[in-house]
PLY file of the C-alpha trace (Angstrom):
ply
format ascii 1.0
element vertex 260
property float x
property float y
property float z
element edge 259
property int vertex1
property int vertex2
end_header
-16.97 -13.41 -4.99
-16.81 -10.17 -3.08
-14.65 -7.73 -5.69
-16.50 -9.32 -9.15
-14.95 -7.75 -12.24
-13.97 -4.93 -9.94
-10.79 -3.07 -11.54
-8.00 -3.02 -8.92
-4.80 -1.01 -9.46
-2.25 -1.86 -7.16
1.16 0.03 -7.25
4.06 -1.79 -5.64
2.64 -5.64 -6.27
5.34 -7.21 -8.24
5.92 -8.59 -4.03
5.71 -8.28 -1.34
2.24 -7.39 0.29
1.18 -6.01 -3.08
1.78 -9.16 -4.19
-0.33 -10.92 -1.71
-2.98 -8.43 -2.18
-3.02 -9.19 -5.97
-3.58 -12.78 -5.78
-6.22 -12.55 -2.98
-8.38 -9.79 -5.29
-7.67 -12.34 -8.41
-9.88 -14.98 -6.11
-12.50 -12.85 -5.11
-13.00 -11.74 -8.95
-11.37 -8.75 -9.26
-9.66 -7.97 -12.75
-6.05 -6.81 -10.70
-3.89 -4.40 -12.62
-0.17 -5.15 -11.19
1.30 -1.43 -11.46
5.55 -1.90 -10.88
8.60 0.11 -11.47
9.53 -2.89 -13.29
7.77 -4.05 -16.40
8.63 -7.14 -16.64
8.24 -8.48 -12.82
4.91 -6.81 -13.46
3.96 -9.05 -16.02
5.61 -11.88 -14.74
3.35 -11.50 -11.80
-0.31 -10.56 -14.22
0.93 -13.91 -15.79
1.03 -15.98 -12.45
-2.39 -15.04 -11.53
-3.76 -15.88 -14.94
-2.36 -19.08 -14.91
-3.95 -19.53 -11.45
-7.06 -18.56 -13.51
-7.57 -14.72 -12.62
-7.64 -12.20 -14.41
-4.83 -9.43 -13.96
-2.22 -6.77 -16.69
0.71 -5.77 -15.99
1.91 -1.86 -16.51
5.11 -0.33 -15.49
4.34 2.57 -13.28
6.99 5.08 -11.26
4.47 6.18 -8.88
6.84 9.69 -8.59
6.33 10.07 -12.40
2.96 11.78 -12.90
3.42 10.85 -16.83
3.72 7.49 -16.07
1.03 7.40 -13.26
-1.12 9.30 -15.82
-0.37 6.97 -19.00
-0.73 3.48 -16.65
-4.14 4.55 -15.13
-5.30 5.16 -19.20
-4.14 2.45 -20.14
-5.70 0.60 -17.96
-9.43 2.75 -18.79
-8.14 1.81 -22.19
-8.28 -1.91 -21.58
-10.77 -2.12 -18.97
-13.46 0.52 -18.46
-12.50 2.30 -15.89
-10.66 2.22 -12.17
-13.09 0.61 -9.26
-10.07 0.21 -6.35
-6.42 2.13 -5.59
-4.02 0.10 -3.57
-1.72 2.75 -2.60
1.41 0.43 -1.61
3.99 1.05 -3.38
7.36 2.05 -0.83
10.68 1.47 0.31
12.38 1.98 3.40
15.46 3.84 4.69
17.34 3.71 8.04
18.89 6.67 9.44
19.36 8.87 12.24
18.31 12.53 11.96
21.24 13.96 11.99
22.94 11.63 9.24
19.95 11.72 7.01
20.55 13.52 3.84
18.44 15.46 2.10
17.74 13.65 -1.17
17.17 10.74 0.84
14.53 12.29 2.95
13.00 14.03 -0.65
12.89 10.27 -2.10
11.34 8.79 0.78
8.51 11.49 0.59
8.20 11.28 -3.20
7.69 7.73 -2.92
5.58 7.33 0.01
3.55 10.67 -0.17
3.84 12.22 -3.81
3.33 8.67 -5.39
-0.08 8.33 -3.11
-1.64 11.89 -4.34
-0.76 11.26 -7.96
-1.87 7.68 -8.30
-4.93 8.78 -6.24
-5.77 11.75 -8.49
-5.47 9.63 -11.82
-7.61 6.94 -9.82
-10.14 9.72 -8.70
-10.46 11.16 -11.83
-11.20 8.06 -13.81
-13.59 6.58 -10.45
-15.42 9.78 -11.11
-15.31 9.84 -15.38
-17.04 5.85 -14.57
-19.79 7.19 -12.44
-19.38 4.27 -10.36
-17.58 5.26 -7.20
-14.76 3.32 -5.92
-12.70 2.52 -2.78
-9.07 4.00 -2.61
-7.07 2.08 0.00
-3.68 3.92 1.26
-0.88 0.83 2.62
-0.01 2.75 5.91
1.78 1.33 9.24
1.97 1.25 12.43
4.09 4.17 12.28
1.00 5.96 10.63
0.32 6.77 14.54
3.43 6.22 16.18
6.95 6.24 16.27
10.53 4.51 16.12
14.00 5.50 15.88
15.41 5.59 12.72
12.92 6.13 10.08
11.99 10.08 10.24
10.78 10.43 6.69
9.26 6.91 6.89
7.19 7.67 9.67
6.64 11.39 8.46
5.05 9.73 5.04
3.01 7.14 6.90
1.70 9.65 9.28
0.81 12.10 6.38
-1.55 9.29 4.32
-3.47 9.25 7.24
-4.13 12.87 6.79
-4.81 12.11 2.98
-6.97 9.72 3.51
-9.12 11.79 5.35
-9.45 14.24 2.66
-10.08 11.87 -0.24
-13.07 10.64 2.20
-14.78 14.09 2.26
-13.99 15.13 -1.25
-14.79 11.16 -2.53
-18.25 11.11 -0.80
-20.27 12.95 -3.54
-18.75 10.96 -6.00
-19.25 7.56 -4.03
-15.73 7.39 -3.25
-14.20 5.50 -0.10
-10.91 6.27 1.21
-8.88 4.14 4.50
-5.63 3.43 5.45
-4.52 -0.10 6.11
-1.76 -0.13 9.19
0.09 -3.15 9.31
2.68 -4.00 12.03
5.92 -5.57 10.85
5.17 -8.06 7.72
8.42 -10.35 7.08
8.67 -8.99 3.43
11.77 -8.16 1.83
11.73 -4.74 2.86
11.60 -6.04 6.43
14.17 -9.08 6.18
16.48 -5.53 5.07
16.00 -3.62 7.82
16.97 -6.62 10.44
20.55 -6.34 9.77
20.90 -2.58 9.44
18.50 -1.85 12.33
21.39 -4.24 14.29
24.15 -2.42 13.12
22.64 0.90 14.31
21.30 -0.13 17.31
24.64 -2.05 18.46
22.59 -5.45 19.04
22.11 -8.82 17.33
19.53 -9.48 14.81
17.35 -11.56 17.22
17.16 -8.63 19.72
15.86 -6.50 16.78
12.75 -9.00 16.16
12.29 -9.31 19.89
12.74 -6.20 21.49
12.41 -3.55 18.59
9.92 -4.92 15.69
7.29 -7.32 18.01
8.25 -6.20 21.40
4.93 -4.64 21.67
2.74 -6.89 20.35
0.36 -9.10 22.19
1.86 -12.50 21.21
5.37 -12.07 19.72
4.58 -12.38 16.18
4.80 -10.93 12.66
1.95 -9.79 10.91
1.26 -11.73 8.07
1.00 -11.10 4.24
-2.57 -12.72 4.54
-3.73 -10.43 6.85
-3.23 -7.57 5.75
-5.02 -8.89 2.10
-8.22 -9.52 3.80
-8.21 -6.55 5.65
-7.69 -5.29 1.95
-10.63 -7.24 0.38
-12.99 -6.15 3.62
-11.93 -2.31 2.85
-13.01 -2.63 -1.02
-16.22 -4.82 -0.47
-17.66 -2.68 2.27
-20.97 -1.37 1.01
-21.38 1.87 2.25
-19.68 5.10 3.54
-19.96 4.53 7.08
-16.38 3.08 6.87
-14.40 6.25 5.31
-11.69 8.23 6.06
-10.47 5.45 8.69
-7.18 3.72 9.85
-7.49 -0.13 10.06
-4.30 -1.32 12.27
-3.37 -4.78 11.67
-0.60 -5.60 14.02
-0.97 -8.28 16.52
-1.91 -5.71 19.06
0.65 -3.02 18.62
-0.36 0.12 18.87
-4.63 -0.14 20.10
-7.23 2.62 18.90
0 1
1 2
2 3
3 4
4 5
5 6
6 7
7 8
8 9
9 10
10 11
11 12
12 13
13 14
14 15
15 16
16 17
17 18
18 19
19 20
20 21
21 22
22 23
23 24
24 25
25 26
26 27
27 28
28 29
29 30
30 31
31 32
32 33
33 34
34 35
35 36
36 37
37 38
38 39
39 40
40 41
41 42
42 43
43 44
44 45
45 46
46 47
47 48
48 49
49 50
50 51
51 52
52 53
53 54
54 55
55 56
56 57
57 58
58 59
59 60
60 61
61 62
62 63
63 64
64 65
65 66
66 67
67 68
68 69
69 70
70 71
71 72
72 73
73 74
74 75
75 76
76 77
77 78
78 79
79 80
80 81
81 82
82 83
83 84
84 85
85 86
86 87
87 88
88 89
89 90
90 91
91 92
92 93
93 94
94 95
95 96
96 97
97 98
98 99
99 100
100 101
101 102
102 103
103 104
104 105
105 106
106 107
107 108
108 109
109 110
110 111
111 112
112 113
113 114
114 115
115 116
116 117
117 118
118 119
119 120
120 121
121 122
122 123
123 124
124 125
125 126
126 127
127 128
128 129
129 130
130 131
131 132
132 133
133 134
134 135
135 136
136 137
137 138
138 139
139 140
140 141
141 142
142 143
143 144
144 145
145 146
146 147
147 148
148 149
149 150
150 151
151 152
152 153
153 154
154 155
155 156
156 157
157 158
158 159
159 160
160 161
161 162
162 163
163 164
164 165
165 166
166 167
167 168
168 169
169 170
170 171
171 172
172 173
173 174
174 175
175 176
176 177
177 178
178 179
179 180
180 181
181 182
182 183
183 184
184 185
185 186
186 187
187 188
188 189
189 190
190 191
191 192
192 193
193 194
194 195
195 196
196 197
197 198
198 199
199 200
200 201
201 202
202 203
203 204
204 205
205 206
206 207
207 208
208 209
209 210
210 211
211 212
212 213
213 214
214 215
215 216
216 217
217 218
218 219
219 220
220 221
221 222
222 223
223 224
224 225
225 226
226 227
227 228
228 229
229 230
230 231
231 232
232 233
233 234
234 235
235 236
236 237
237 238
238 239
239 240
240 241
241 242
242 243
243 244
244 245
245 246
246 247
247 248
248 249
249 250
250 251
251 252
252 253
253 254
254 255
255 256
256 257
257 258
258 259
């Protein structure tokens, strides 16, 4: 088993590729906290992967509330030990043009996206450090961490800017025996996805199948959706790599959109 009784926080993993993530760790023999906005899909989620025979807690967790970030990561030292992985998923997605984008709607994208990575990330950092064990904090970027599409300004502003963090967490982590990358996927048929089909055709003035083929995969190698599967074991290679000579990197996971 690659992650052992590694501690894994994961914001965002009540679904979705959180979700996916979760129950991939629980295999390898990680001990998977599933950190939600919602309590109870939280749980109901820890309780699926113990009944699959992992081990895994459930903690409600606002990733824009630094008391909640704060009192979820103790909670979990409380219970645990200590923090050995960050998943830094947790996000949502809004479709706009610039110019009818409001303001509060750009703020919430960022708080979410950006101001949810830093504080989950500090609380992580701080406890990774307290443990004296070093640790592996894993950002859930995109695509649109190095490019762009019409539509999602603050989206693409907040994937863009993990990158960035990322790259800091690697130079401050290193003394401590911290690792920091940035998972890209392409498009992942999630939820969040499936939402943006319809509204990305009503903006766009074209049907829902010209969305999937000539917006989301039109520049992949092959037509197809990244999967919830890959992007886990890009997750498990991230957290089992053994030493820093894989820090402060972006991993893009795409079917061949978008080639470093």
């Amino acid at each position: 088993m690659l992650l052992k009784d590694k501690v894994a926080v994961i914001t965002g993993s009540a679904s979705g590729i959180g979700k996916e993530i979760a129950f991939e760790y629980a295999k390898e023999g990680a001990r998977v906290v599933i950190a939600d906005l919602q309590l109870e899909a939280a749980q109901a989620t820890a309780a699926e992967i113990v009944k699959a025979g992992g081990q895994a807690m459930g903690v409600a967790m606002d990733v824009t509330s630094e008391e909640q970030v704060d009192k979820g990561v103790a909670d979990v030292v409380a219970a645990w030990g200590g923090v050995d992985i960050l998943i830094s998923n947790a996000g949502i997605q809004i479709i706009s043009p610039i110019v009818d984008l409001s303001l509060d709607k750009w703020k919430k994208m960022l708080a979410i996206h950006l101001d949810g990575a830093f504080l989950t990330t500090r609380a992580c950092m701080r406890a990774m450090i307290g443990g004296g064990k070093g640790g592996s904090v894993i950002f859930m970027g995109s695509v649109h961490s190095h490019e762009a599409s019409p539509l999602k300004a603050p989206y693409v502003a907040a994937k863009h800017g993990l990158i960035g963090l990322a790259k800091v967490v690697a130079k401050e982590g290193v003394k401590h025996n911290i690792r920091s990358n940035v998972i890209c996927p392409g498009f992942v048929r999630t939820p969040l996805v499936d939402k943006q089909i319809p509204e990305q055709a009503k903006e766009l003035g074209i049907s829902e199948a010209d969305v999937i083929k000539t917006v989301m995969l039109k520049d992949t190698v092959d037509g197809e959706f990244t999967t919830t599967e890959d992007v886990a074991r890009t997750a498990v290679f991230l957290a089992s790599f053994p030493t820093n000579a894989l820090t402060g990197q972006s991993v893009v996971v795409s079917h061949g959109w978008f080639m470093q």
